[in-house]
Structures are given as structure tokens and as C-alpha cells.
N, C-alpha and C positions, 0 to 999 in steps of 0.2 A: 522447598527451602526459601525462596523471593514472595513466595505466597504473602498477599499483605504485608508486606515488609517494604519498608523506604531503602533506596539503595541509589546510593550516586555515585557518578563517574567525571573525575577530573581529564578534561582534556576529550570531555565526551564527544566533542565534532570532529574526532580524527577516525580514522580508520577501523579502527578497535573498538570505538566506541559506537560507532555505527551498527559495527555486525554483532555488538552484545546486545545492546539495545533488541534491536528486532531478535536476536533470542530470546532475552529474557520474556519480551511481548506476546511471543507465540508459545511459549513454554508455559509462563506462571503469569498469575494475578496480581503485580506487584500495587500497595498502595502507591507509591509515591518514586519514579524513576527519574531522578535529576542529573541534567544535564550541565554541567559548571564547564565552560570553559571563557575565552574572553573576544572570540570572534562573533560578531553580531548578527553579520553574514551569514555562515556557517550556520547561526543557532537557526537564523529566521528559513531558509533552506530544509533544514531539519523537521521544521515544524510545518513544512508542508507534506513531508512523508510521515513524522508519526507526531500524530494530533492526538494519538490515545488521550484520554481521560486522566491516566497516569502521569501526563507526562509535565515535568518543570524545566524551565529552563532559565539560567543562572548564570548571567554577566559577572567574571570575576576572575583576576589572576591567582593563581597557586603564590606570586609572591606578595598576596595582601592575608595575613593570617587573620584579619576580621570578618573582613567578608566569607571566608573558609566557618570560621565558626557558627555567624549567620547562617550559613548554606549547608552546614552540618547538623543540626538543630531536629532531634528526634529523628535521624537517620540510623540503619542498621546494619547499613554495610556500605564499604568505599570502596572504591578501585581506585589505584591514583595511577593515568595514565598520562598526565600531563608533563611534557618533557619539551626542552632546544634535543633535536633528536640529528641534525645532521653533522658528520664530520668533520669536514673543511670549514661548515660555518663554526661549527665550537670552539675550532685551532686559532679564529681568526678575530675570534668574538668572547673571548672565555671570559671575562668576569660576567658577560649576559647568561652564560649556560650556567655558570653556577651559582647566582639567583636563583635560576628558574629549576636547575635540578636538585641543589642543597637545601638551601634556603627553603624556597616553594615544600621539597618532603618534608621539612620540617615544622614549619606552615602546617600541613597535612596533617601530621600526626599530634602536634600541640592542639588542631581544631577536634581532633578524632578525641583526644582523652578528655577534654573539656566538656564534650556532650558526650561520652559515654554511650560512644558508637559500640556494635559487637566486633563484629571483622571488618579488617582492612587488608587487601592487597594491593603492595605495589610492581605495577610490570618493570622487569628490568631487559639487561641485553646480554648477549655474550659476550659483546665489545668492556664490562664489569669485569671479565674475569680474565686477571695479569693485562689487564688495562696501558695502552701504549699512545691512548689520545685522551684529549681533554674529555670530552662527551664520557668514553667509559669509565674515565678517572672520578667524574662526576657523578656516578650513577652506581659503580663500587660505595662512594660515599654514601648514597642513599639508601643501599642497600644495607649497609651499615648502621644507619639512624634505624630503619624500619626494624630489623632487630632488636638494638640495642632498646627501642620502643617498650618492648615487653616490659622492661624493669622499669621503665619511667611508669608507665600505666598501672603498673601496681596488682594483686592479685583478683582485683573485680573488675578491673579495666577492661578498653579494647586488645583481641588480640589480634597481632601484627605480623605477615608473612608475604616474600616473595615470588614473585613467578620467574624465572628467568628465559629466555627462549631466544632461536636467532631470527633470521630475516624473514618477514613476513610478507608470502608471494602476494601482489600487485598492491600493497599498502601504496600511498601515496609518500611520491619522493623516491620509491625504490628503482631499483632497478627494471623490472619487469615493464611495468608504464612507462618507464624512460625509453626502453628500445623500442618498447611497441609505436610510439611518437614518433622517434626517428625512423621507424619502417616505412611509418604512414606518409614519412616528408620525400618517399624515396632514398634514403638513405641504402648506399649498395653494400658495404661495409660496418660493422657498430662494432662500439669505441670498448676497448679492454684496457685496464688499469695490468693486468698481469694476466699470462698465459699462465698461469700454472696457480691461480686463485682459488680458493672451495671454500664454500659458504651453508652455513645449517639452512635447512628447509623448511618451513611451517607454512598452514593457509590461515587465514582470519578464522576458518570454520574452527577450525584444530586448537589455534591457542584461544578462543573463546571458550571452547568445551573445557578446554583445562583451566584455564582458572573456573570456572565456573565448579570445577569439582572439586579446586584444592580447597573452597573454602568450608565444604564437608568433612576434606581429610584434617586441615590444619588444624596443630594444636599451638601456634606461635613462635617466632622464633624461625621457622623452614625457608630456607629459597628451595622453590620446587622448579628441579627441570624436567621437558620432556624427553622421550627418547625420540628422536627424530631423526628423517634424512638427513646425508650432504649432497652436495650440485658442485660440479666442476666448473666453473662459469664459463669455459668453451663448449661446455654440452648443454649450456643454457644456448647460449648464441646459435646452437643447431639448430636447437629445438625451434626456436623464435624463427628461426631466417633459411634455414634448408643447408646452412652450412657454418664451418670453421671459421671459413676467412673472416679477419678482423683488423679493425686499426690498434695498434699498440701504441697506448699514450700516456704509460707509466702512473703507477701510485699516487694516489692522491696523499694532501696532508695527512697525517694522522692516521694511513690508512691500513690493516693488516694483511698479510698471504690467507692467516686463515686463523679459523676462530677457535675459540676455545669456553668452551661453559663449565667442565669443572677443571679447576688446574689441580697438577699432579701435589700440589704443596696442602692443598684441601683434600686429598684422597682422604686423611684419616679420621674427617669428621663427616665424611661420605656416604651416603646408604642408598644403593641399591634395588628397587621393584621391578615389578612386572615390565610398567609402560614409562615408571621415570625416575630420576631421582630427588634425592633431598643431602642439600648440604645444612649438616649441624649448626647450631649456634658456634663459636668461638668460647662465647662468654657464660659462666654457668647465671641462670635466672636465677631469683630471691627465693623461688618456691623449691629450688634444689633442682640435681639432672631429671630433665622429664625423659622419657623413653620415645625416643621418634623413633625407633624399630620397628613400633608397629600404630600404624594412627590411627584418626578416630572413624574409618570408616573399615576396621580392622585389618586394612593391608598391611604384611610383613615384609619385612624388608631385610638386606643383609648386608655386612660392609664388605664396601670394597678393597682392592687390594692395594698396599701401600705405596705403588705405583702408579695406581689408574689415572688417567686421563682422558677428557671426553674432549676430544678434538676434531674440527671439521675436517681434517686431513688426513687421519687413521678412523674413522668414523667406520664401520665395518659395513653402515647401509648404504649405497651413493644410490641416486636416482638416475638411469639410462637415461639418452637423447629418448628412448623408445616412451617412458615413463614418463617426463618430463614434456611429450609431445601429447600423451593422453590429458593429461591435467584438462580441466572443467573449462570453457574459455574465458570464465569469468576469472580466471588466476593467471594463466598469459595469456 
């Protein structure tokens, strides 16, 4: 599919962009794999581990929409991974997070239809769905434009679809590196926000492979989630440290018990697979109802029940301390 094809990733020197990069490098022949984001550090770092032949790398904010056009310029595929991604800082800092997560998608998708990009996906969070902080109130919003994209784009345009997924074990910033730090400082106890918290589960390996496949499935228009674990976050702290014990030091700003990726109000534009789901457009496209029942890589799909909800707290797979202790040590 990346076979000689350009494909760039905003916000490429984070975490995500990392562990796509070296797939796409070891999987396909890509012509042209651009790296956009606006740390120079980060890019020059980068480019001592991949010097491929392929590789561009591109100084530039998601909120300068020229330089996006620039940098989109005979591209064929985007990923916009570029986000203010933490929660206290968003509560505390919001008209910067929504620049960089409104504004900036929008940047994104004005630069994508302008050159006549094919696919675009942009990553979203579970923190999007029934939104209770700024950061996910933000990224509901983008998820919103990236849809709504399809009709601006027109019917020869790019098409435009979502990933959504929850925490990504040992991403930078999360939680996993966080304790593993304070183990290393001797720390005898590590800090809980709530005893009774549970959190979706993905590794970099897991949501790379899935976007990477939804851009076969997508027909436009899709937030595609995966079916994934949940983690109790005292059976994380097991896992990490050999036991329960923990400081208790309440909720952070903006912060939830637990998450949720489809809420029960979207059941009815819902569909149901194998290994994930897809939440419908809202809004009907210009070309009329397309049929996401069954995409283009022929999976079928069934709706769900007017009820459903995919919540990290009824989640029906948790992962054991036992489970959570096997994990690769590159993920705790």
C-alpha cells in the first residue's frame, strides 16, 4: 500500500511517529516519508536512527496552514498526529490546546484538499467521547472537522477518517515511564489519582497496525475503534512494583474514573466487527448514505444495540496483574 507512495506524519517525533516510521521502513518501499513536526531536537535525534534514503524532515507547526501546504505538496497519505495532548496542562492552558488541536486539524485538512492528498487519518482519544476536559473537548472538535472534511473535499478529494484508541503503554508522558522513574529514584509507594480508576490498553505496536490497516478499510467519514483491553490501575501498580500499596492523591484537573470510546448516545450509528469498531458519520455526505456495513477491505460488520456502550469499566477483557507482568519490557 506505502509502496512508492509519499506519506507524512504530523507530530512525527512523538511516540507514534516513531514506532510507525520504523514499520512503514521495514514493511514497504515508501518514496518519500516526511516527518513535520516543530522540535529540531527531536527531528536531528531522529535522523540519526533513520537516515533511510526516504526520509524528509520538516520544521513546522500544525498552526501555520502554509507551511502544511508546503509540506503536503504531492503527498499521498497523512497521519495527523500532532496534538497539546496533556490534561492538567490543557485545563490550565486552553486557548494554546485549541490552536494546536482545532485550529492546527484544520490547518491539516485545508492543506490536504489543496494538494489533493488521498487518505488522511487523524489519531483521536477516548478522552473525545462525552468529553469532560478541555484536551478531549478539543479533539471531539477535530474529530468533527475530520469528518465533516469529506463534504468540504468534494467527490474527487481526499478522504478523511479517524482512529480513536485509549492509553498507549510506555508513550512518553504516560503513566508507565512515569512510575517506572520513580521506582528508579527508590520511590516505596507510587502516586494514584483514584483507587478504583481503569484505563483502555494499547501498545505503539497494536495502534500502528491499526491505523495502518484502517487506511485499506476506510471509505471516509469512519472513527475506527479498536477492541482492546482495560487495566485497573491498582493492577498496574502491581504489576510495576510487586504490590497494591500506594499514595492516594486525588484527581487530577480535568481528570476521568474511566473512559469511554463509544458512548451509549452514538450506539445508533454504531457498527460492530470482528476486532473493532466504526462509529457512522452524523451528517449524511453529498454522494448520499454510503454503506459502512461492509468496507473496502470486505469486512462486515453489524449494528449495535441501542444501548451499547464501550466503556473502560464494563469492558468485558481487563488484563490480570499476571498479564500485565508478561508484557515485553519494552512496554513497562
Amino acid at each position: 500500500m506505502f509502496d512508492n507512495k509519499s506519506i507524512l506524519i504530523t507530530g512525527g517525533t512523538g511516540s507514534f511517529g516513531r514506532r510507525f516510521i520504523r514499520f512503514v521502513l521495514d514493511n514497504y518501499s515508501p518514496s518519500r516519508l516526511i516527518v513535520f513536526s516543530r522540535d529540531e531536537l527531536k527531528q536531528f535525534e531522529m535522523q540519526q536512527e533513520f537516515n533511510d534514503k526516504a526520509m524528509r524532515y520538516f520544521i513546522g507547526d500544525v498552526r501555520d496552514k502554509e507551511r502544511l501546504i508546503t509540506a503536503t505538496k504531492n503527498v499521498d497519505f497523512v497521519i495527523h498526529a500532532a496534538a497539546l495532548k496533556q490534561v492538567p496542562a490543557a485545563e490550565y492552558n486552553p486557548n494554546e490546546c485549541i490552536k494546536t488541536n482545532i485550529h492546527g486539524a484544520q490547518n491539516v485538512i485545508d492543506a490536504c484538499i489543496v494538494n489533493s492528498v488521498d487518505k488522511v487519518i487523524a489519531l483521536s482519544t477516548d478522552k473525545a467521547a462525552n468529553p469532560v476536559n478541555l484536551y478531549g473537548a478539543t479533539k471531539l472538535a477535530s474529530d468533527k472537522l475530520f469528518v465533516a472534511a469529506n463534504n468540504m473535499a468534494g467527490a474527487n478529494g481526499p478522504r478523511f477518517a479517524v482512529v480513536r484508541y485509549g492509553n498507549v503503554v510506555g508513550s512518553r508522558g504516560s503513566v508507565v515511564p512515569f512510575y517506572r522513574k520513580l521506582m528508579s529514584e527508590g520511590c516505596k509507594k507510587l502516586p494514584v489519582t483514584h483507587s478504583e480508576m481503569t484505563r483502555f490498553w494499547i501498545t505503539l505496536d497494536e495502534g500502528v497496525a491499526f491505523v495502518v490497516k484502517n487506511f485499506a478499510r476506510m471509505q471516509g467519514g469512519e472513527i475506527f475503534i479498536p477492541k482492546i483491553p482495560s487495566i485497573r490501575i491498582l493492577d498496574l501498580v502491581e504489576a510495576m512494583s510487586g504490590s497494591q500499596e500506594h499514595d492516594l492523591i486525588g484527581i487530577r484537573p480535568g481528570e476521568k474514573l474511566h473512559e469511554i470510546m463509544v458512548p451509549e448516545e452514538m450506539a445508533h450509528h454504531s457498527i460492530e466487527f470482528e476486532d473493532h469498531f466504526v462509529i457512522m458519520p452524523a451528517i449524511t455526505f453529498f454522494e448520499g448514505n454510503m454503506n459502512y456495513m461492509q468496507n473496502k477491505l470486505f469486512e462486515k460488520g453489524a449494528k449495535v444495540g441501542d444501548k451499547f456502550e464501550y466503556h473502560s469499566g464494563t469492558n468485558p477483557h481487563f488484563l490480570s496483574v499476571k498479564e500485565l507482568v508478561e508484557l515485553d519490557s519494552t512496554h513497562l
